[in-house]
C-alpha positions as CSV (number, residue, x, y, z in Angstrom):
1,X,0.0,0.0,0.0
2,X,3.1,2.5,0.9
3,X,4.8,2.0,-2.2
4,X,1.4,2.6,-4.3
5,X,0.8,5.5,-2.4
6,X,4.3,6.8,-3.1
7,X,3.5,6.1,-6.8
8,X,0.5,8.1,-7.1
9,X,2.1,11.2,-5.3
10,X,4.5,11.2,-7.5
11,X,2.5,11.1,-10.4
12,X,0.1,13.6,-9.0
13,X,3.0,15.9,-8.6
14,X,4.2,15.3,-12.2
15,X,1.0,16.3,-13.4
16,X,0.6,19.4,-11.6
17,X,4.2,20.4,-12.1
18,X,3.5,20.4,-15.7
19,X,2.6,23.5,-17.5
20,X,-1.2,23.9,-18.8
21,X,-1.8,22.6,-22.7
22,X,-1.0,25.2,-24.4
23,X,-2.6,25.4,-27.9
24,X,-1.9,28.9,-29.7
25,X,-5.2,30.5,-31.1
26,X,-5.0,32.1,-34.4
27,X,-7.0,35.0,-35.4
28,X,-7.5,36.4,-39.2
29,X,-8.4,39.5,-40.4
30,X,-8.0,40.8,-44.1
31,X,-9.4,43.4,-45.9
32,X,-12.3,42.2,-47.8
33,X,-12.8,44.7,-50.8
34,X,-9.1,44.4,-51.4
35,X,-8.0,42.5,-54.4
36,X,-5.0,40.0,-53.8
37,X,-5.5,38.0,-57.2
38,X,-2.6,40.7,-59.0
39,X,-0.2,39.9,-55.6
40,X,2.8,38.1,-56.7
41,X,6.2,39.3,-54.7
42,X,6.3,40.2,-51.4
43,X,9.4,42.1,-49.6
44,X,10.7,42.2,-45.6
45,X,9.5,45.6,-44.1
46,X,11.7,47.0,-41.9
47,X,10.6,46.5,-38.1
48,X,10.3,49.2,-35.8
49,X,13.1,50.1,-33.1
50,X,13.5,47.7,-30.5
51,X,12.6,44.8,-32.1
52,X,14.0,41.0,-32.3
53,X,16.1,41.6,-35.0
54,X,18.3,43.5,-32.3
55,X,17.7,42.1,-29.2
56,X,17.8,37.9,-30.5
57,X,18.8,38.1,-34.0
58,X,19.1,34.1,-34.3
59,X,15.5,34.1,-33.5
60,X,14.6,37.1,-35.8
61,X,15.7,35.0,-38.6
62,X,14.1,31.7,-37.6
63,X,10.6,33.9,-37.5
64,X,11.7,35.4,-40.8
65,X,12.4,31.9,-42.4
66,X,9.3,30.3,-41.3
67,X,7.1,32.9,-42.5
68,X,8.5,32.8,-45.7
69,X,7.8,29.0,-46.3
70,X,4.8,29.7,-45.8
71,X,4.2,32.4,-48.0
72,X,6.5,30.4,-50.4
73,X,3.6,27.5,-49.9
74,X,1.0,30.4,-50.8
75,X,2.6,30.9,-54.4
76,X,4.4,34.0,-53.0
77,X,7.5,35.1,-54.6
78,X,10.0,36.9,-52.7
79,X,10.9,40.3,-54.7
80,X,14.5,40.7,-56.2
81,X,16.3,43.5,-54.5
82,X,15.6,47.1,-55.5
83,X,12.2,46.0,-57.3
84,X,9.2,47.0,-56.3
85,X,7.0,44.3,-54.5
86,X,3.3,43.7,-54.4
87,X,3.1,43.8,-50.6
88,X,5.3,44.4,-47.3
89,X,5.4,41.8,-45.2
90,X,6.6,42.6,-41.3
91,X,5.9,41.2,-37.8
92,X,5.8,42.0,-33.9
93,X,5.8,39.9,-31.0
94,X,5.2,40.5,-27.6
95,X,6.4,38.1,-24.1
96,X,4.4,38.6,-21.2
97,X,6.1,37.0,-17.5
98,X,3.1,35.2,-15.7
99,X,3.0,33.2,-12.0
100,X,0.8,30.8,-11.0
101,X,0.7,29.4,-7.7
102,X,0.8,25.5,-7.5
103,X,-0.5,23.3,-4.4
104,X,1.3,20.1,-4.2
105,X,-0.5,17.4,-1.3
106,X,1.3,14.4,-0.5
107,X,0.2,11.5,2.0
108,X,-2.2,9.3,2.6
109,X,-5.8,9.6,3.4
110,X,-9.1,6.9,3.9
111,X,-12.5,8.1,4.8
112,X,-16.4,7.4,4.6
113,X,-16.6,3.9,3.4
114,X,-19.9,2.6,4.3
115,X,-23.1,1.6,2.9
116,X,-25.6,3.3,5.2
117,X,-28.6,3.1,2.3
118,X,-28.3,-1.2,3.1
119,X,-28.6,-0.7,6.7
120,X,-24.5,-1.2,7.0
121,X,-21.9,1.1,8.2
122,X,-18.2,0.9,7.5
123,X,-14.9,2.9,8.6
124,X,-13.5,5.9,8.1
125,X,-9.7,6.6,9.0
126,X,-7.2,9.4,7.7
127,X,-3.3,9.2,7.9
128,X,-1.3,12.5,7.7
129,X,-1.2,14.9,4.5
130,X,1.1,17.7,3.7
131,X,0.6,20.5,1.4
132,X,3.3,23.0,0.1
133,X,2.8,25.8,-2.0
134,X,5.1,26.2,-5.1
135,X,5.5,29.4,-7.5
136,X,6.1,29.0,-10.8
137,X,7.0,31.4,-13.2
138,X,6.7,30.7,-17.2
139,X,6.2,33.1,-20.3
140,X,3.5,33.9,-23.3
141,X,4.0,35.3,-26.6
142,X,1.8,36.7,-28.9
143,X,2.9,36.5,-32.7
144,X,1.4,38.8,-35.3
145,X,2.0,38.7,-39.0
146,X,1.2,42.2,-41.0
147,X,1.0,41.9,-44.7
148,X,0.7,45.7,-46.1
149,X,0.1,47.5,-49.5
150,X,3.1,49.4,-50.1
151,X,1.4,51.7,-52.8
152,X,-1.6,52.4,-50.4
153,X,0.5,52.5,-47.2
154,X,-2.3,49.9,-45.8
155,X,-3.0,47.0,-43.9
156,X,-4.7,44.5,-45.7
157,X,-4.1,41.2,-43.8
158,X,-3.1,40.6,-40.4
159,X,-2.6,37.4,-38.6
160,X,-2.1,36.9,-34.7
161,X,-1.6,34.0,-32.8
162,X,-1.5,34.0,-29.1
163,X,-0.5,32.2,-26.1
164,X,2.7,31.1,-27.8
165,X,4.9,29.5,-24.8
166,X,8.0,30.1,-24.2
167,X,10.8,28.2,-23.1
168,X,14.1,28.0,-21.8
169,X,15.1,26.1,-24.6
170,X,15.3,28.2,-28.1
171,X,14.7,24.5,-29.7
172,X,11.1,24.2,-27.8
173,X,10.6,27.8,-28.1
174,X,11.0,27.7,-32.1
175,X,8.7,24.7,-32.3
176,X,5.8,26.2,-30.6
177,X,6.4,29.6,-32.7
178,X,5.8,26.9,-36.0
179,X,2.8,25.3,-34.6
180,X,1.4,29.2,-34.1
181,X,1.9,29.7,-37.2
182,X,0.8,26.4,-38.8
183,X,-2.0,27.5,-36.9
184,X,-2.6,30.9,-38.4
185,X,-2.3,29.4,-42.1
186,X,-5.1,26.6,-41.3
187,X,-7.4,29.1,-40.4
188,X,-6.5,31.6,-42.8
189,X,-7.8,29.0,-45.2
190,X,-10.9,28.1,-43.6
191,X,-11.7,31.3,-43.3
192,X,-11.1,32.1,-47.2
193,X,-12.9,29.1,-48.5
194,X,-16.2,30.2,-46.4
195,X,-15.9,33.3,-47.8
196,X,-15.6,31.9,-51.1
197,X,-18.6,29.8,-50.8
198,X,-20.8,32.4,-49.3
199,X,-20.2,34.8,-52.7
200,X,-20.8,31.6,-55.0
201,X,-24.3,31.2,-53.2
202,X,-24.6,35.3,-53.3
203,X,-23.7,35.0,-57.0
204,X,-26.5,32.3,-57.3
205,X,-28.8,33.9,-55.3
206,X,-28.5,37.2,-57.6
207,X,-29.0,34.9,-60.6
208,X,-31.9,33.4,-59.6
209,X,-33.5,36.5,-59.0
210,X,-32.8,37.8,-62.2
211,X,-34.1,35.1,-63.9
212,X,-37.2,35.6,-62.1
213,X,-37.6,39.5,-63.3
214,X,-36.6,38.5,-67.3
C-alpha cells in the first residue's frame, strides 16, 4: 500500500508540475474589398526600433524563415532587390512573465466507506497529509503577422496568434512559434474558403433573382 501511495504522489505531482496545454489561437483579419489575385512578390518591411532583429537576432531569422515557407507554400515570390513588391510583409511579437501558484499534497488519506442506504456502516480513518505551495513562473507570446500594400501604405491582412509559450530552450521555443503559425495558415484558409462559398451562393442567389424578373 506504501509504495502505491508513493506512486500516485508522484504522479500527482508530475501532473501538476507540468505546464497547462497550451494550444496557440489564431486570429485572421484581411481586408475584404481588397484584391489579392494581381499579388505576386512580397518584400521584408523594416521593423520598428526595439525589435527582435536587435535584441535575439538568431531568433529574428528563424521567424523570418518560417514565415516565408509559408508564403513560399502560398505561391508568393520573394521580390529581387531594388524592385518594387506587391506587398510588405513585417511582424511583432510581444512576451508577457506570468506566475501561477501550484498546491502540491502528499500523504495518505481513507475516509467514509460505508453503505448506510443497506442498513451497513463501515470505517473511516485518515493518515497525515502535507501540502506545500510552489510558485512558478513561465512566459507567453503573442505572434502577429502584417501583410501591407506598399502603394496604399495599408494594412490588408493581419494574422495573430497567441499564447505562444515560451521556453528556456530556443529549440522548444521555435517549435511552438511553428505550430502558431501552422495555426494561423489553417485558419487563414478556412476562413477564405467560407468566404468563397458564401459569394458563390450570393452569385446564385442574384442569378436566380434575375431570372425571375426577365
Amino acid at each position: 500500500m506504501a509504495s502505491s501511495l508513493r506512486v500516485t504522489s508522484v504522479l500527482l505531482f508530475a501532473l501538476i508540475a507540468a505546464p497547462a496545454a497550451y494550444a496557440a489561437k489564431p486570429n485572421i483579419q484581411w481586408n475584404k474589398d481588397y484584391d489579392f489575385s494581381h499579388v505576386k512578390t512580397y518584400a521584408w518591411q523594416d521593423p520598428t526600433a526595439p525589435s527582435l532583429a536587435q535584441s535575439n537576432p538568431f531568433m529574428h531569422k528563424f521567424i523570418q524563415d518560417e514565415i516565408e515557407k509559408r508564403l513560399t507554400a502560398a505561391g508568393l515570390t520573394k521580390a529581387a532587390a531594388g524592385a518594387a513588391p506587391d506587398l510588405w510583409v513585417t511582424y511583432h511579437g510581444a512576451v508577457m512573465n506570468n506566475v501561477e501558484l501550484h498546491s502540491d499534497s502528499f500523504g495518505y488519506g481513507f475516509g467514509g466507506y460505508g453503505m448506510g442506504g443497506w442498513g451497513m456502516y463501515g470505517y473511516g480513518m485518515a493518515g497525515p497529509v502535507s501540502t506545500t505551495t510552489r510558485v512558478v513562473e513561465y512566459k507567453e507570446g503573442t505572434l502577429i503577422v502584417d501583410i501591407v500594400d506598399p502603394t496604399k501604405k495599408e494594412l490588408v491582412w493581419r494574422g495573430s496568434s497567441t499564447p505562444i509559450l515560451i521556453s528556456d530552450s530556443n529549440e522548444k521555443t521555435q517549435k511552438n512559434i511553428s505550430k502558431a503559425l501552422d495555426a494561423m495558415v489553417k485558419q487563414n484558409t478556412k476562413l477564405r474558403a467560407d468566404e468563397k462559398k458564401q459569394k458563390e451562393k450570393e452569385a446564385k442567389q442574384k442569378e436566380k433573382e434575375a431570372a425571375k424578373k426577365s
